[in-house]
N, C-alpha and C positions, 0 to 999 in steps of 0.2 A: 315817658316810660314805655316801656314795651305793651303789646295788649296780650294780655293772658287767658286762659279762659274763662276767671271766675275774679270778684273783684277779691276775693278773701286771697286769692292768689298775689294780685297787686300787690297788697298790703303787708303781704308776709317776704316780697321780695324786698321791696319799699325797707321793710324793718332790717332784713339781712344787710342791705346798701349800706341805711345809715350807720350801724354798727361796724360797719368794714371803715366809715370815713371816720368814726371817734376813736375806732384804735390808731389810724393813721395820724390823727391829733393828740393824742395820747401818747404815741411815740416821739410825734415832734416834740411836745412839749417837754418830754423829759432828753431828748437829744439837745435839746436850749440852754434848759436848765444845766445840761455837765460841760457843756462848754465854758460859761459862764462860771461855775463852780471851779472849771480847770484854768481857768484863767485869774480869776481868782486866787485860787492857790499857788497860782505862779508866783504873780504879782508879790503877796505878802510871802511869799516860803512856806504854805502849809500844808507839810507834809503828811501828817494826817488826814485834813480836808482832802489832799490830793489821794491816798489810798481810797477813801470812800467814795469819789468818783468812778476808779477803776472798778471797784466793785459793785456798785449800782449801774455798769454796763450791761450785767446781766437779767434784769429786768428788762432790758431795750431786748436783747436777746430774745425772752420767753415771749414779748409781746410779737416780734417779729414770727415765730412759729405760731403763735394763736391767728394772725394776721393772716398768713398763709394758710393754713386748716381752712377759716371759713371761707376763705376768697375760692379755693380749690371747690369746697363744698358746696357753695353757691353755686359755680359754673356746672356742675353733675347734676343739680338737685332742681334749679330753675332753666337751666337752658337759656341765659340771656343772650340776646340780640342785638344788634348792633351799636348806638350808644350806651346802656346798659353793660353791653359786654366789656367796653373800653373801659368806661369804668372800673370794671372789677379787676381786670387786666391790669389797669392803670396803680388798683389798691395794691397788687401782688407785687408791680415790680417795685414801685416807690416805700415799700417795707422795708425790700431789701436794701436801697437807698440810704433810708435815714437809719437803719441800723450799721452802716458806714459809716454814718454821721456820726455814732455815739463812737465808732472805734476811733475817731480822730480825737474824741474829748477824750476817752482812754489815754490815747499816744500821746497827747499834751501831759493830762496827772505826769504820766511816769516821769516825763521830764525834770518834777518840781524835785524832786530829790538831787537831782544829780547837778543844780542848781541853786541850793537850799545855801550853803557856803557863799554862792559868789559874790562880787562886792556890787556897785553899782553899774549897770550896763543902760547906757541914755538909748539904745534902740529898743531895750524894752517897753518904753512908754510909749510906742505906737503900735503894739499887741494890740491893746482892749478895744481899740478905737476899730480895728482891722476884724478883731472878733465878734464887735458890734452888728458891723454891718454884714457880715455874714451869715450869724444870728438872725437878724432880722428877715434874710432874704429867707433862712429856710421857714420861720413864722409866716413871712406873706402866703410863699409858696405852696404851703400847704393849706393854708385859709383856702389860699384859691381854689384849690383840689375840692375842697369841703364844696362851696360854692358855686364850680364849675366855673370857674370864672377867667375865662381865655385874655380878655383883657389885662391884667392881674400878672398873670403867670409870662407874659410878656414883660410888662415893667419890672418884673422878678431880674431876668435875664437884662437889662438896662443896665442896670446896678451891677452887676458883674465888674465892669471895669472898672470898679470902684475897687474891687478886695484887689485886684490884679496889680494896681498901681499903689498900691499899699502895700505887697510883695514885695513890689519891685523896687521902691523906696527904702523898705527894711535893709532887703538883700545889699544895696550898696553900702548904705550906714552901718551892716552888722561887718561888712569887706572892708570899708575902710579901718573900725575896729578893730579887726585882727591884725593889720597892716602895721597898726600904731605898735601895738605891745604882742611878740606870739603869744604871751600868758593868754589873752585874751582868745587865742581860737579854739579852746574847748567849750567855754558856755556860749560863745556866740555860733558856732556848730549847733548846738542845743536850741538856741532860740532861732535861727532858720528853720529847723527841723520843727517846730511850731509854728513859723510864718508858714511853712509850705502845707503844712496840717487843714488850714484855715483858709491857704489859697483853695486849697481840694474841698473843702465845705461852701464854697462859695462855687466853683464848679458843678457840684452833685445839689445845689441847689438850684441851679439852670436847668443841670436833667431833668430833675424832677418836674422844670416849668415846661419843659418840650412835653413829656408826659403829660402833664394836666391840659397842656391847649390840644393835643390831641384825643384825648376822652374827651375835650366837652365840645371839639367844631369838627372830626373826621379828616383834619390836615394837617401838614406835617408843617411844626413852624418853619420859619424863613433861618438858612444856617447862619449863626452867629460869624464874624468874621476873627481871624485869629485864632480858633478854637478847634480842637481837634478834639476826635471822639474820645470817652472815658474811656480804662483798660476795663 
């Protein structure tokens, strides 16, 4: 940590840090949970379950502005310095991250409606498995954060081409689907527009990992190959 001039100073930035990384986990953890939830409500039709996903977005929402407040307040108020600062840098932008994260779990829910109707579609049984590992990556990657832990947020970014080829798998099964029957290209239209939801969660799960190896080592990871920068 930084030297300050007084340890009560330490102590009190120390307390600011950690509180900036349990909202960061705090957010993750509910950005997991509405995936899961929306995925879920896919799977069985429940379009109720699915309205209250959309609506408990706005918690991910208010946490992302409390998020921001102290990270902005921190940097005015302590003056952090070089890994310290990346840190908190690192807490501002990976807020707005995973409150992306939770607009994908949104854009899935709405789906479940327009869906709720349809009869059995066999690409859907490779959603959860695809939603799995995406989930997962954003739990590591945020641990890592917590952590600091460069190695971590590396192996995050591995995994990657694990959701890509699970896209890409979908995408042909949900093609040849349409191909079979046109009845079929409105809900599978629907369920690419969640494979590609899910590819995107697993992308902003990478940023987020480029971000943490740079708060905790001062260098820019190694660029991933295939991968172009987020919009």
């Amino acid at each position: 940590m930084q030297q300050q001039a007084s340890g009560h100073t330490i102590k009190a930035f120390d307390e600011d840090i950690e509180r900036l990384r349990a909202l960061i986990s705090e957010m993750g953890g509910l950005a997991e949970h509405s995936i899961g939830e929306a995925m879920r409500c896919l799977v069985q039709r429940d379009v109720d379950g699915a309205s209250k996903v959309i609506l408990d977005d706005k918690k991910l929402d208010l946490l992302e502005i409390e998020t921001e407040r102290r990270a902005v307040q921190l940097i005015a108020l302590r003056a952090p310095m070089a890994g310290d600062l990346r840190d908190v840098v690192a807490a501002l932008k990976i807020s707005g991250v995973v409150e992306r994260i939770g607009d994908y779990a949104k854009n899935i829910a709405k789906r479940v409606p327009m869906l709720e109707t349809a009869g059995k579609i066999e690409p859907l049984s490779l959603l959860p498995e695809m939603a799995r590992i995406a989930t997962s990556m954003v739990h590591d990657v945020l641990d890592a954060f917590v952590e600091r832990d460069a190695p971590a947020a590396v192996r995050v970014c591995e995994r990657d081409q694990a959701v890509d080829d699970f896209y890409d798998s979908i995408f042909r099964a949900l093609l040849t689907h349409m191909m079979e029957n046109p009845h079929n290209i409105g809900q599978s239209a629907h369920l690419l527009f969640v494979a590609k939801n899910l590819e995107r969660v697993g992308d902003h799960a990478t940023n987020i990992a480029e971000m943490v190896y740079y708060a905790a080592t001062g260098e820019h990871m190694a660029d991933r190959p295939g991968k172009s920068a987020m919009p």
